[in-house]
N, C-alpha and C positions, 0 to 999 in steps of 0.2 A: 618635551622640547617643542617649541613653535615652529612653526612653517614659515620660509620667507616669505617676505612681503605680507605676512596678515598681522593686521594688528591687535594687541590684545585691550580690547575694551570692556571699562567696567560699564554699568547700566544704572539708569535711573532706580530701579530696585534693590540694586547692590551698592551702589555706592553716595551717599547723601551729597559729597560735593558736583556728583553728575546732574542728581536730582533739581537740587539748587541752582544748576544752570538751563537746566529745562525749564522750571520756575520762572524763571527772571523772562524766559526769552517766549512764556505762555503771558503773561504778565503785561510784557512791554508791546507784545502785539507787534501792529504795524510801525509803530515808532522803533523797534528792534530795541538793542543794548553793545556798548561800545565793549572792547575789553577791558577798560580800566572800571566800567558799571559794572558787570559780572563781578570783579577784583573785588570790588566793594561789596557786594550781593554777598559772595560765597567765599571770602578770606582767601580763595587760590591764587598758588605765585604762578599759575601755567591755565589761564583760562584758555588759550587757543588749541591746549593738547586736551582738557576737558571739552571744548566743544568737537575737536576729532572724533571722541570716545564716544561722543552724542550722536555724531554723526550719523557711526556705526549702526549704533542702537535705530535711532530714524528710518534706517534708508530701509530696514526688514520691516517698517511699518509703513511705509507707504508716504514718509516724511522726510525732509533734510533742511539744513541750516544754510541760509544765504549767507555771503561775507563781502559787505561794500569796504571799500578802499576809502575816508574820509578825509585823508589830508595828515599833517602833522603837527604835533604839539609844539608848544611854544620851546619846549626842550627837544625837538628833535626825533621824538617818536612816534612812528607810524599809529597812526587811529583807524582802527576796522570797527565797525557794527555790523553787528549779527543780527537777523530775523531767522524766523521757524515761516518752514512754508511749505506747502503739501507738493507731491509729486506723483508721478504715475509708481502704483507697486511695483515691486519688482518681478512679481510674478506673470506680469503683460509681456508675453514676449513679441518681437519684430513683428512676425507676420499679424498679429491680434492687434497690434500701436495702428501699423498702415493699412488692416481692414477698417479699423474704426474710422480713420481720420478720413478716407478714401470714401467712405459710406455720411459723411458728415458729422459723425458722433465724436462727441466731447472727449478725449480720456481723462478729462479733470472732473468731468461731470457723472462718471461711473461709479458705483459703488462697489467693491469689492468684500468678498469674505474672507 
């Protein structure tokens, strides 16, 4: 039985349509990928619970997925693009974020194990 509130996600190792969204979104770089790219990338009818799942997977590396709001389609549906973008591990905690920043260092600019 699962815990509330935690999600159950598959991973780029386990699952090829996760995979194939990480793909797309290493791929397309700074230009990102809309959900209807992905759609077409990777056959999913639920790109945006796939890049959740990715999410997940991400945030234990030190990574997550941006989501811009792009406007709507000619029929009415909302358009997101996605980018991959680095973030502070999660293993920095408060007091080690506001030494750093406090001392002038990077935490983007750190390398972690």
């Amino acid at each position: 039985m699962s815990r509330p509130g935690v999600i159950h996600a598959g991973s780029p190792e386990t699952s090829a349509r996760i995979r194939a969204t990480l793909d797309i979104l290493v791929e397309r770089g700074e230009r990102g990928a809309t959900t209807a790219e992905i759609q077409a990338r990777t056959g999913s009818m639920a790109p945006g619970t796939d890049v959740a799942e990715l999410r997940v997977y991400l945030r234990r590396r030190g990574q997550a997925v941006r989501c811009d709001y792009q406007g709507k389609s000619a029929n009415g549906a909302k358009i997101y693009r996605y980018f991959l973008v680095s973030c502070i591990p999660p293993a920095v905690n408060a007091g080690e974020l506001f030494r750093m920043r406090s001392t002038g260092v990077d935490p983007q600019s750190v390398e972690f194990e």
